[in-house]
C-alpha positions, 0 to 999 in steps of 0.5 A: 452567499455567507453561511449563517453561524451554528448557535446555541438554543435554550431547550426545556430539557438543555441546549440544541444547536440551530444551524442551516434553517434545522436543528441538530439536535431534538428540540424537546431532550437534545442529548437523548437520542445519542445518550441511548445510542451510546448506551445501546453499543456493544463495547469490545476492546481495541476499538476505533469509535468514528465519532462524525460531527459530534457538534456539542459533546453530549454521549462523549463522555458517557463513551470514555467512561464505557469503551474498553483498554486500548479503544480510541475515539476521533472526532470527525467534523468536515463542516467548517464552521461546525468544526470552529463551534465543535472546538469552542464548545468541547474545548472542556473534554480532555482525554488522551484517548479523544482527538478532535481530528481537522479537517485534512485529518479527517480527509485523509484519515484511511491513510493515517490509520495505517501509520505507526504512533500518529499523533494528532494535531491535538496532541492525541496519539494513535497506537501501534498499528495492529492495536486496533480490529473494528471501526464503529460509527456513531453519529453524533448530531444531524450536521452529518446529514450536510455531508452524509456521502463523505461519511458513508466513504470516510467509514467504508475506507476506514474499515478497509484500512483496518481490513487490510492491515490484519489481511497483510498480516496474513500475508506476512505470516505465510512469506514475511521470512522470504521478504526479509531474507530477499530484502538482506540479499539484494541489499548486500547487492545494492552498491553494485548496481545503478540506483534507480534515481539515474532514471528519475526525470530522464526520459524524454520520449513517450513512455509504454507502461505494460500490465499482462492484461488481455487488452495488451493483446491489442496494444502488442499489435498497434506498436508492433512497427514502431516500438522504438518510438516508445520508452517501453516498461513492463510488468515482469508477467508481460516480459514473454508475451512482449518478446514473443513478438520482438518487441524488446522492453527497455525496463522489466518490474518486479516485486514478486517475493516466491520463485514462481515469478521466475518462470516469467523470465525463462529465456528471456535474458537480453541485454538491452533490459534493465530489471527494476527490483523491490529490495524484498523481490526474489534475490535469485532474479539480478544474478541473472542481469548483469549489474549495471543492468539491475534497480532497485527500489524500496517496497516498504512491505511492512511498518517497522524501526529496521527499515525506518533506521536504514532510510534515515541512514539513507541506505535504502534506494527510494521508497514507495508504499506495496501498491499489491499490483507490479503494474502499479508500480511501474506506472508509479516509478513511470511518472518519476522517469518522464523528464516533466509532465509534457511526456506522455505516459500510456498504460495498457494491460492493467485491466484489473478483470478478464473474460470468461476462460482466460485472465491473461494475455497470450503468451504470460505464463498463466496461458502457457502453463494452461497450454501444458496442462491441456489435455482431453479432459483439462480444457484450456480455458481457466472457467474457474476463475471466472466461477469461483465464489470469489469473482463477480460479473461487472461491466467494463468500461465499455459497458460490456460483460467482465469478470473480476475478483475483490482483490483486483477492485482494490488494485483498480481504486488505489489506481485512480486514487494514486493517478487519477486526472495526471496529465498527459497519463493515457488508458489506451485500452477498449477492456477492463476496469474504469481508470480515472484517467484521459483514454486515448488509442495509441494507434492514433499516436503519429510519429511526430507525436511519439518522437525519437529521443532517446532516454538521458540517464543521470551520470551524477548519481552515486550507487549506495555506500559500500562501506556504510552498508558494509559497517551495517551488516557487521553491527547487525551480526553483531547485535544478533550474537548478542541476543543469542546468548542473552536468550541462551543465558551465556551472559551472567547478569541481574534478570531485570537488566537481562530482559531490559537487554533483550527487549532493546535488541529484539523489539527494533529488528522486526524481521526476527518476528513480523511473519509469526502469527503473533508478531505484529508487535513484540512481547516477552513471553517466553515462547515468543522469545523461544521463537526469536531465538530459532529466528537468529541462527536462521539471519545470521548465516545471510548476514554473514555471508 
């Protein structure tokens, strides 16, 4: 059935909109009610007005004259034939701070939001991330009425995007320097291992990807006769407890940057287990590999023109967004190393909640240390993670009582947003969080089923270019030493052309700056250059080296 066409309708008091058999506008003062609503809003800078299904553009501009520095409006209309009548009607307005977003734009609008200087199909160009703080909605017509549930999303992901822009931004505050500094280290190590594309579509048997979830527990038993039936990986908090039965992974993730993630490989060093390494992961873990035995990927912990550099200079290993959960990412990296997408892929562990006194399952370090630690007055049992202000009762996905926190919610929907309905990727677990995705009991796996075939990994692959990382270090030395007597006025030279100077050294070499409290983007201030300098000495002594 055709859909009738928005037209245009004479009002006493101006134009309406008729479309659907309803009106989308007033029939008696079309432009009062979202006249008002504009007037009505509390302006603060650095604002992102979600302007949905602004069909003629009565309150836009009232909204652009009112909206303080660096705010932006984007439009947002999912009704084809309203977007086509939208872009005919406000063809007239014309603003750098306006985008008319299309369709996929709108839908993957979240995603845009925490990108670099997007610019918009109309030309319209997002800031710097960090611009902006808080979303505002506004409904502009009654065409949001024909998709009010997408809406409601579009605005809750947006806002969370923004959320979790400035929550990362905490997170680097407290370790962006230990990012860094790990992700120099293991860089100047990259040419000596085996790149992780030798593994890329490559292995022909099932794949096993492990979490430390309680519900590996279960799985532990199910393939504890047959674990070479699998191509087994693990989150590195699931290496112990899968060794402590015998059951020896073919590949261990890790992400972590801090030196307690090195409890989880005390005395588990094995020659059959390759390590796949985040650039940014803790550089102490590889010296305990030997090389062959060591990946790396690229985890982009942070939107910079350092990293941009290196991965058009193709420097960097392959590159995948901070999913937050090592889980995540081995079953991101899992799907790239099955040979196509006959091979299964079954996950377990990853329940993103736990029960009451314990998070973990038996044997990851969490358990251990609570083990240690017990006492007559300390019980085993960890209730405060359940009965802490930040956890929560829901139902698992077999209906029955689990805790979880916020954090892991977030772990659980960017899963099934990254994964959900792949073929041939299986939750073979009864406990935890719903995952979009086939279940399927790996008991039930017969051996026929399974297989044998060994993985067949890529000989062709070259490891990174010595000599190019090599040129790197060596222009990066040298551009801080620069700098530093450019901050220390070492250099004689005309003020203006100074700061020229400093800026076009120190604004793409985010590293200097990303962890302070201020350093989401650079200013010339004199105690953010102070800072810069102290910053200096502290890379040169890992750049030299």
């Amino acid at each position: 059935m055709m859909l009738n066409k928005p037209e245009l309708e004479q009002t006493n008091q101006g134009l309406t909109v008729s479309y659907q058999n309803r009106l989308l506008y007033s029939k008696y003062n079309p432009s009062k009610a979202i006249k008002q609503t504009v007037s009505n809003l509390n302006y603060l800078p650095n604002t992102i007005f979600l302007c949905l299904s602004p069909v003629l553009d009565y309150g836009l501009s009232e909204l652009l004259q009112s909206m303080k520095e660096d705010s932006i409006i984007l439009c947002c209309e999912l009704e084809q034939p309203l977007y086509d009548f939208e872009r005919q009607n406000n063809d007239k307005l014309k603003s750098d701070k306006i985008a008319f977003l299309t369709k996929d734009e709108t839908l993957n609008l979240p995603f845009i939001l925490q990108k670099n200087n997007y610019i918009f199909n109309d030309g319209t160009k997002l800031k710097k991330s960090g611009t902006y703080k808080r979303v505002v909605r506004i409904d502009m017509s009654a065409g949001v009425q024909f998709h009010s549930a997408f809406y409601d999303e579009l605005h809750s992901s947006c806002v969370n995007s923004i959320l979790t822009f400035w929550a990362n931004r905490v997170t680097l505050t407290k370790f962006g320097r230990r990012y860094s500094l790990n992700f120099f280290r293991n860089l100047k190590l990259l040419p000596n291992t085996t790149p992780i594309e030798a593994f890329f579509n490559s292995i022909s048997k099932p794949i096993l990807v492990c979490g430390a979830g309680q519900s590996l527990d279960s799985t532990i038993k199910s393939i504890l006769s047959r674990s070479d039936d699998f191509y087994i990986l693990c989150a590195d908090t699931a290496l112990k407890p899968l060794l402590k039965y015998n059951i020896i992974p073919d590949g261990v993730f890790v992400e972590e940057t801090q030196h307690i993630i090195s409890e989880a490989f005390i005395g588990t060093l094995n020659k059959k287990i390759h390590l796949f390494a985040s650039l940014s992961s803790l550089s102490q873990l590889p010296s305990i590999y030997d090389k062959d035995k060591v990946s790396f990927f690229t985890t982009l912990y942070t939107q910079s023109e350092f990293l941009e550099k290196l991965i058009e200079g193709k420097m960097l290993p392959p590159v995948n967004n901070p999913f937050g959960s090592v889980g995540l990412t081995a079953v991101w990296y899992a799907l790239k190393f099955r040979k196509n997408d006959d091979v299964s892929i079954f996950v377990t562990g990853l329940d993103f909640s736990f029960t009451k006194g314990m998070t973990h399952t038996k044997n990851a370090p969490a358990v251990i240390n609570s083990l240690i630690k017990c006492n007559r007055l300390k019980s085993l049992n960890n209730y405060n993670a359940s009965f802490t202000p930040g956890s929560e009762k829901t139902a698992d996905k077999n209906n029955r009582l689990t805790f979880t926190t916020h954090t892991l919610k977030t772990y659980a929907n960017l899963f099934n947003q990254l994964f959900a309905d792949t073929k041939n990727l299986f939750d073979t677990t009864q406990t935890g969080l719903m995952l979009n995705i086939d279940r399927k009991d790996i008991s039930l796996c017969t051996k026929e089923t399974t297989g044998t075939t060994l993985p067949d990994q890529k000989k062709d692959v070259l490891p990174a270019d010595k000599d190019q990382l090599k040129n790197y270090f060596i222009n990066e030395t040298k551009a801080l030493q620069e700098l530093a007597d450019l901050l220390s006025s070492k250099q004689a030279m005309d003020e203006k052309l100074r700061s020229q100077k400093i800026k076009e050294l120190a604004e793409p070499r985010e590293y200097l700056y990303l962890h302070f409290p201020d350093g989401h983007s650079f200013n010339t201030s004199l105690s953010f250059l102070k800072r810069i300098r102290s910053e200096i000495d502290f890379f040169l002594k890992f750049l030299k080296d």
